[in-house]
Backbone bond lengths (Angstrom), bond angles and torsions (degrees), N, CA, C in turn:
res aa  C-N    CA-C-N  psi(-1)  N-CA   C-N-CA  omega(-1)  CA-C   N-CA-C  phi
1 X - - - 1.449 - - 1.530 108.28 -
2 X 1.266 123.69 120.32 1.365 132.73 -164.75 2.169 100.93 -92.03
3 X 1.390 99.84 -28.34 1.605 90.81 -171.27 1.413 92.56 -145.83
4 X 1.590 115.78 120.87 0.991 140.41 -178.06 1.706 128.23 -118.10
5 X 0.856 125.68 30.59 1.486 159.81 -179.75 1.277 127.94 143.71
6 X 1.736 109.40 -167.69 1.198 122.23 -175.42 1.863 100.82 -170.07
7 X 1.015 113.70 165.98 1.389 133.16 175.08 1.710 100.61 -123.70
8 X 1.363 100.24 93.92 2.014 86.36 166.47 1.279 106.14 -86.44
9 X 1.447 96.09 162.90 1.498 135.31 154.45 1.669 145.84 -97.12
10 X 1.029 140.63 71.44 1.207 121.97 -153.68 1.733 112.74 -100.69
11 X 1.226 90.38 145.20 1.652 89.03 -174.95 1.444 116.46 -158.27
12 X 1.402 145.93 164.61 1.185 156.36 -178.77 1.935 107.01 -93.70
13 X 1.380 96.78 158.87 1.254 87.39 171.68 1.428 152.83 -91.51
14 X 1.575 132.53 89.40 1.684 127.89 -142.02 0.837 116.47 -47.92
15 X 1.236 133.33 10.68 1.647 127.03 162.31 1.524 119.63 -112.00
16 X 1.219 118.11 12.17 1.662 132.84 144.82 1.372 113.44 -163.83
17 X 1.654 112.57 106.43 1.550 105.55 -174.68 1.466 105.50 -67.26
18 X 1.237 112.13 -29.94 1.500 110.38 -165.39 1.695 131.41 -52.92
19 X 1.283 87.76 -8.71 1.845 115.98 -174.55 0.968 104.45 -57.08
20 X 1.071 132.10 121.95 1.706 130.05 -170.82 1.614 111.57 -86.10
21 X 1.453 112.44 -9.42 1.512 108.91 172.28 1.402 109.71 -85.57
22 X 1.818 110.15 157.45 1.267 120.56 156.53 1.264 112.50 -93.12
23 X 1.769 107.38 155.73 1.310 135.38 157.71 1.395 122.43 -96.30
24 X 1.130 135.09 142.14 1.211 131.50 150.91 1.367 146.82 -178.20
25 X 1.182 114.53 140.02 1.773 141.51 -175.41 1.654 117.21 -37.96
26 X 1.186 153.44 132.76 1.487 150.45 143.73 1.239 86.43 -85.92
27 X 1.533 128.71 138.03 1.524 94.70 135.86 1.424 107.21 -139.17
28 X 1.283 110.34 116.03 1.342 149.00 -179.27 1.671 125.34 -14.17
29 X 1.526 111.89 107.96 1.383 91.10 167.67 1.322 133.78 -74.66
30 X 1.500 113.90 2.17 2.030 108.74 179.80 2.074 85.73 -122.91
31 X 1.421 93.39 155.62 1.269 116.59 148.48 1.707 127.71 -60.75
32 X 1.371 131.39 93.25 1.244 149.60 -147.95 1.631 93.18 -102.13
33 X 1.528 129.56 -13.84 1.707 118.43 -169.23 1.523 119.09 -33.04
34 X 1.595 99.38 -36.11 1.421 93.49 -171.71 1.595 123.52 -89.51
35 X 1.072 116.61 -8.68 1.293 110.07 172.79 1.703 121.74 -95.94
36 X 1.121 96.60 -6.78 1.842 117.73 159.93 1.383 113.16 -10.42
37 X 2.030 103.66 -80.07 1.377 120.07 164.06 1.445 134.46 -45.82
38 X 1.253 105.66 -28.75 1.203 122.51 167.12 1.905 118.64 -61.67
39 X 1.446 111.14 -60.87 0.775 131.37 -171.01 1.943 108.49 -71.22
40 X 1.569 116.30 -15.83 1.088 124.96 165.19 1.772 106.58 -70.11
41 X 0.600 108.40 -33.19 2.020 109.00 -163.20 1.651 92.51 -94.26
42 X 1.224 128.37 -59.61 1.446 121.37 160.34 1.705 106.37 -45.71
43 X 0.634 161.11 -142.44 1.498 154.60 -68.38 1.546 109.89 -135.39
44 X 2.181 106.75 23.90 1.323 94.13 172.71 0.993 134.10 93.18
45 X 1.338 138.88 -3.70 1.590 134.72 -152.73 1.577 120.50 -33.36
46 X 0.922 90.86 136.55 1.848 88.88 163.06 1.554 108.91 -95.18
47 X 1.359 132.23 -31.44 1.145 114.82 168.29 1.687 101.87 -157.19
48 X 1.618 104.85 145.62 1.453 117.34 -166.34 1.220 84.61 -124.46
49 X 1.757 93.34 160.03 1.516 110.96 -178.49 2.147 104.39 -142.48
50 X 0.941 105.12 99.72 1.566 89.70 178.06 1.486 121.82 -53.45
51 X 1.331 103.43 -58.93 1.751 102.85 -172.67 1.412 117.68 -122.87
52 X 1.342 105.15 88.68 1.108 115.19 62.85 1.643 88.63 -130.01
53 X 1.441 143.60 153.41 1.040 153.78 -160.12 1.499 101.50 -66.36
54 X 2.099 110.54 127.91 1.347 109.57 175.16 1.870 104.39 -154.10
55 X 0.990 134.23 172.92 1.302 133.94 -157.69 1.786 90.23 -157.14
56 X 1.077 132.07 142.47 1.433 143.05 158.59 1.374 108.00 -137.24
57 X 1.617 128.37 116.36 1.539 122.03 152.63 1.353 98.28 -158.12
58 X 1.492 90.03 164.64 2.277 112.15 -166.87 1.329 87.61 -82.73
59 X 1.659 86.55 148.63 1.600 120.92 160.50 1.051 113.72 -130.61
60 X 1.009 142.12 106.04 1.379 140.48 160.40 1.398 110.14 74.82
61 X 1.605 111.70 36.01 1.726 111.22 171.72 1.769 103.11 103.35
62 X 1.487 114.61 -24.99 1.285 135.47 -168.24 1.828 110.42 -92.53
63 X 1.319 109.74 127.47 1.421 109.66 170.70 1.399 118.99 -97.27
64 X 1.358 109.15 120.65 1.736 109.66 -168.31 1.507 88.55 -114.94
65 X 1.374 104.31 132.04 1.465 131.26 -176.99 2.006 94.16 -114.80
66 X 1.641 106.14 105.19 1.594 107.02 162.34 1.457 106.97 -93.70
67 X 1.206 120.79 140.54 1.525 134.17 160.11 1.419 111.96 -135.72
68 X 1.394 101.29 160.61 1.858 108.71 -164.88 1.446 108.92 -53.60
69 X 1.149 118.94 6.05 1.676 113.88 -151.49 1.725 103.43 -154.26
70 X 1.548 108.90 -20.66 1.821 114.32 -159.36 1.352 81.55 -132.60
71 X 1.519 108.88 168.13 1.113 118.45 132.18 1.905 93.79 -141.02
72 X 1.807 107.43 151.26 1.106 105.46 -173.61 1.599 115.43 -127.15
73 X 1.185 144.01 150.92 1.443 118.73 -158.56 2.306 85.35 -147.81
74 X 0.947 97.09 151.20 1.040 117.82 172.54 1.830 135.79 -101.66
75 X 1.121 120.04 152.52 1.336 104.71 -179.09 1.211 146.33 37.14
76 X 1.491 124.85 59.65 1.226 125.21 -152.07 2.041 91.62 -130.26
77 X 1.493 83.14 161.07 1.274 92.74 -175.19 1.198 137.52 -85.61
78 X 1.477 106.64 -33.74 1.368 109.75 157.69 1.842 110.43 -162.74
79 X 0.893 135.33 175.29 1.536 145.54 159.23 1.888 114.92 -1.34
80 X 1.522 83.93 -55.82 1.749 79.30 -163.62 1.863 115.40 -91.33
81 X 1.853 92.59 -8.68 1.309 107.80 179.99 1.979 104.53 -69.13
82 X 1.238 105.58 -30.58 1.675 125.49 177.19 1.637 90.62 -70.64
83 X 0.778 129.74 -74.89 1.555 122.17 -164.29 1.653 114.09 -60.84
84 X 1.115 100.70 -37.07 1.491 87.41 176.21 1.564 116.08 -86.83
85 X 1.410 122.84 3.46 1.757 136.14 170.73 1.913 105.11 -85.76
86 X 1.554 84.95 -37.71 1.659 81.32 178.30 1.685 124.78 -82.30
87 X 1.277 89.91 -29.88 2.007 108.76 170.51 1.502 91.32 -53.71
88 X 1.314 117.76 -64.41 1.770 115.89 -161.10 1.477 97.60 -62.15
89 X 1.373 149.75 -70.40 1.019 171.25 179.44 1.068 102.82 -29.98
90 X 1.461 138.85 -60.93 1.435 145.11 167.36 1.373 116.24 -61.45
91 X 1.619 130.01 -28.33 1.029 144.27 168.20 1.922 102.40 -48.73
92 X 1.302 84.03 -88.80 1.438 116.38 162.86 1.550 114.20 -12.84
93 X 1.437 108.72 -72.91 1.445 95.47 -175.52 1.949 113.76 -73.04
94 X 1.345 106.55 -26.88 1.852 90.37 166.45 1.209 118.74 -70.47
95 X 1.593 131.41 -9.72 1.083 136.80 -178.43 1.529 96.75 -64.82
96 X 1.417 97.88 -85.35 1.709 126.19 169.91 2.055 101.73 -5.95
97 X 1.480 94.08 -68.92 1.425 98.09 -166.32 1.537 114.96 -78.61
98 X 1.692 114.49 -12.45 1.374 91.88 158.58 1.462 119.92 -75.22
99 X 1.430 134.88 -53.68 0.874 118.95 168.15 1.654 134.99 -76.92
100 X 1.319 107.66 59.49 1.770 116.04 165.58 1.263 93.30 -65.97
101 X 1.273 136.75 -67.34 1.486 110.40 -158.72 1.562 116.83 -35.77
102 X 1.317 137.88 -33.78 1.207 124.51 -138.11 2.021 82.94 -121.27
103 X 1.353 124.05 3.74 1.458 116.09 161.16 1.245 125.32 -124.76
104 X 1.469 111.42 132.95 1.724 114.27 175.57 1.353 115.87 -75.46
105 X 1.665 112.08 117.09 1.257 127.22 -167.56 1.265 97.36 -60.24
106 X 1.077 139.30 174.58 1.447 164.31 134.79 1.762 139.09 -116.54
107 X 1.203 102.04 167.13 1.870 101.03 -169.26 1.319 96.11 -163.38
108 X 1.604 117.19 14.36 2.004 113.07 153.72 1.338 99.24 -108.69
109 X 1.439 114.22 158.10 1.243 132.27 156.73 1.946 142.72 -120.41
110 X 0.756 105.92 156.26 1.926 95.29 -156.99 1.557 96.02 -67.68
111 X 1.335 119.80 143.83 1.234 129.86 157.35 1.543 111.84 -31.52
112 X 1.784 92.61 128.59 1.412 107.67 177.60 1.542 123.18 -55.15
113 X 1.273 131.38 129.93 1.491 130.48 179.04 1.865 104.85 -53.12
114 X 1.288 118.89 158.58 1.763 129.00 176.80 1.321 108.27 -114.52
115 X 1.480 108.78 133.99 1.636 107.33 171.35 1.465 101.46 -57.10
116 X 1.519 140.61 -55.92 1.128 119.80 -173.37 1.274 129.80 -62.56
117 X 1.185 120.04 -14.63 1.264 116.22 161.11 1.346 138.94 -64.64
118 X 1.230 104.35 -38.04 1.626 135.01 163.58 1.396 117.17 -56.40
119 X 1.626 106.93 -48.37 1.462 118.31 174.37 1.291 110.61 -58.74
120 X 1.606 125.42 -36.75 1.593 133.00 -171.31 1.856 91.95 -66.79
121 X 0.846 123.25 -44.36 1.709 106.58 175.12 1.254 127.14 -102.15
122 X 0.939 117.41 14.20 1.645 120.29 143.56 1.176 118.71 -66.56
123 X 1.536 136.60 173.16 1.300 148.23 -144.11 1.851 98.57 -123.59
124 X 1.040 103.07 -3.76 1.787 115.79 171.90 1.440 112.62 38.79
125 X 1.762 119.58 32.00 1.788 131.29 -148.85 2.186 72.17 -104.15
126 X 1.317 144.90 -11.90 1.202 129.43 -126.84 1.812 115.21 -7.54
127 X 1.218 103.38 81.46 1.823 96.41 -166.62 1.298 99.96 -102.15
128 X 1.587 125.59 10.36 1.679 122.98 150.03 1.392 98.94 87.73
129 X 1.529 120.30 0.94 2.010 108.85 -167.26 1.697 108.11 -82.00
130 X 1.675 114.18 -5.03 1.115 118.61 171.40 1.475 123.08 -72.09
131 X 1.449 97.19 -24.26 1.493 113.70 178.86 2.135 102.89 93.50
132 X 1.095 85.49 25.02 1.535 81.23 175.14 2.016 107.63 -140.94
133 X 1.562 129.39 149.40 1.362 108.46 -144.05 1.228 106.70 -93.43
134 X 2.216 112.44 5.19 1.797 97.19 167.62 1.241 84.05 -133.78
135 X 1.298 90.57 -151.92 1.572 103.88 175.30 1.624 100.26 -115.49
136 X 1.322 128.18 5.29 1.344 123.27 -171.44 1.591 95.24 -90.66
137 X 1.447 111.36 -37.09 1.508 113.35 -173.23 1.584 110.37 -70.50
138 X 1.342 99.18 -50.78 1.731 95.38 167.46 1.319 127.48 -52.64
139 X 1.740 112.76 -18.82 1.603 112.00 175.43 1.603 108.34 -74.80
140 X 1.603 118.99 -37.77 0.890 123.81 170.14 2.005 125.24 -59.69
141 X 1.313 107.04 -30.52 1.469 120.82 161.83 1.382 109.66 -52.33
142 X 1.875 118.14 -51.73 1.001 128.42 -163.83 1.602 108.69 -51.68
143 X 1.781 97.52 -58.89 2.075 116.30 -149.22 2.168 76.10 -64.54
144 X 1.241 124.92 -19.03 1.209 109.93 -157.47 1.318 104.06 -76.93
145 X 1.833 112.95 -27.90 1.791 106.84 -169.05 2.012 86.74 114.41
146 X 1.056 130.65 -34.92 1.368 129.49 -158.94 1.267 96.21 -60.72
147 X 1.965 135.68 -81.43 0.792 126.03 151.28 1.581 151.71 -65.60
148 X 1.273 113.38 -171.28 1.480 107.88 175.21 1.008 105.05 -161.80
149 X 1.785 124.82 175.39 1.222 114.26 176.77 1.448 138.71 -56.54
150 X 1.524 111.37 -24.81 1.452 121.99 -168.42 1.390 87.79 -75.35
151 X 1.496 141.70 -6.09 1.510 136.05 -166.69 1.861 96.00 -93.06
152 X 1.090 119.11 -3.15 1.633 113.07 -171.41 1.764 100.07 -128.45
153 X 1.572 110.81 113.23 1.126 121.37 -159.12 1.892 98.16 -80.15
154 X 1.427 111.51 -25.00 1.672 106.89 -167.72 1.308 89.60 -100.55
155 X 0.859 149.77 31.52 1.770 138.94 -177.87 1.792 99.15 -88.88
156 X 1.056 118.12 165.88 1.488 108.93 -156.71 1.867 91.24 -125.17
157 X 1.092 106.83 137.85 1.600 115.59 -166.53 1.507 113.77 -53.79
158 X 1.248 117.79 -42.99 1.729 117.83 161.86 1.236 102.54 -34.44
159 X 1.792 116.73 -76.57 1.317 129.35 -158.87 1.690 108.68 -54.77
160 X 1.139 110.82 -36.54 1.456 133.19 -169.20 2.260 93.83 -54.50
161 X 1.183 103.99 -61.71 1.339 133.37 174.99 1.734 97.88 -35.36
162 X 1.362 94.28 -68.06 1.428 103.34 -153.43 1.626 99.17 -82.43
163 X 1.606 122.36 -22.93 1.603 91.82 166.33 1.437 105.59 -110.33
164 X 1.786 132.99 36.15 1.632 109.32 151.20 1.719 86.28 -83.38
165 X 1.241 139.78 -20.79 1.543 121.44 -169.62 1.209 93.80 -71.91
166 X 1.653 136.16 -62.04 1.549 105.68 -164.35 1.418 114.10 -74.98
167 X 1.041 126.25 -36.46 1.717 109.39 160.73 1.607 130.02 -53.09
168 X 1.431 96.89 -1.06 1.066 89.48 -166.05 1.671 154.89 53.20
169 X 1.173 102.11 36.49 1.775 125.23 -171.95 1.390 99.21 -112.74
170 X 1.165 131.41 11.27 1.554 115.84 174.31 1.534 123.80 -60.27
C-alpha cells in the first residue's frame, strides 16, 4: 500500500465566501511522487507537472489536483461528498500502484479542450437553466472540468454524446 492516510481540510473559497461550494485539501501522510505517472495514463490528465511531480484530471464535473504530498479537489458539495471522492481516490491510487507493472506511466497529456468548440454543441438558447448567464461562459466552465454536459438541461442527446467524448467525461 503506497498511501495510507490523509488529514483533510475543507474550506470555501477566500476570494468569495459566499460560494456555496466546498474545496478541499488531503494532505497526505506518505510521499505518492511515484505513482503520479502512473496515475497520468490511468485517468487522463489534463495537466502534468514533473518537478515537482503533479497530475490534474475531472471526475465527475470535479477537478482533482494529485501532488506528492496533497491531493486537492474542487467544488464539492458538501462533507460527505469529500469523503467519499477521497475513499475512491485513495482506493484508486493503491490500486493504480499495485498494478504499475502492467501500466505505461506517462508525463504527456491530450490536447486541451476549446471554448469554441464546446460552444459549437451547445444549444446557444443562453436560457440560464444551467445556472450560468450564457452558454459561452458555461463552455468556459466546461474546457475548465467545472461543468459538464449533464449540467445543460437543452443540450440535445447526440450533442450531449459528442461533447462528454471531447471533454472527455464519458
Amino acid at each position: 500500500m503506497l498511501l495510507n492516510g490523509y488529514k483533510k481540510e475543507l474550506f470555501r473559497a477566500k476570494c468569495n465566501p459566499h460560494f456555496k461550494s466546498l474545496h478541499c485539501y488531503a494532505h497526505l501522510e506518505d510521499d505518492i511522487s511515484d505513482v503520479i505517472p502512473y496515475l497520468n495514463t490511468v485517468f487522463g490528465g489534463t495537466s502534468y507537472q514533473k518537478n515537482p511531480p503533479s497530475v490534474m484530471f475531472q471526475n465527475n464535473g470535479r477537478l482533482i489536483a494529485v501532488h506528492s504530498g496533497k491531493i486537492a479537489i474542487n467544488a464539492l458539495k458538501d462533507e460527505a461528498e469529500a469523503d467519499r471522492i477521497l475513499n475512491w481516490i485513495t482506493n484508486e491510487i493503491n490500486q493504480i500502484w499495485e498494478n504499475r507493472h502492467e501500466i505505461e506511466p506517462s508525463e504527456s497529456v491530450p490536447e486541451k479542450p476549446r471554448v469554441i468548440e464546446v460552444l459549437k454543441l451547445l444549444p446557444k438558447t443562453n436560457c440560464r437553466e444551467c445556472g450560468q448567464p450564457t452558454c459561452m461562459v458555461f463552455s468556459t466552465l466546461a474546457v475548465q472540468g467545472i461543468k459538464d454536459s449533464n449540467d445543460c438541461p437543452q443540450i440535445d442527446p447526440e450533442n450531449k454524446k459528442l461533447l462528454d467524448n471531447y471533454l472527455g467525461t464519458e
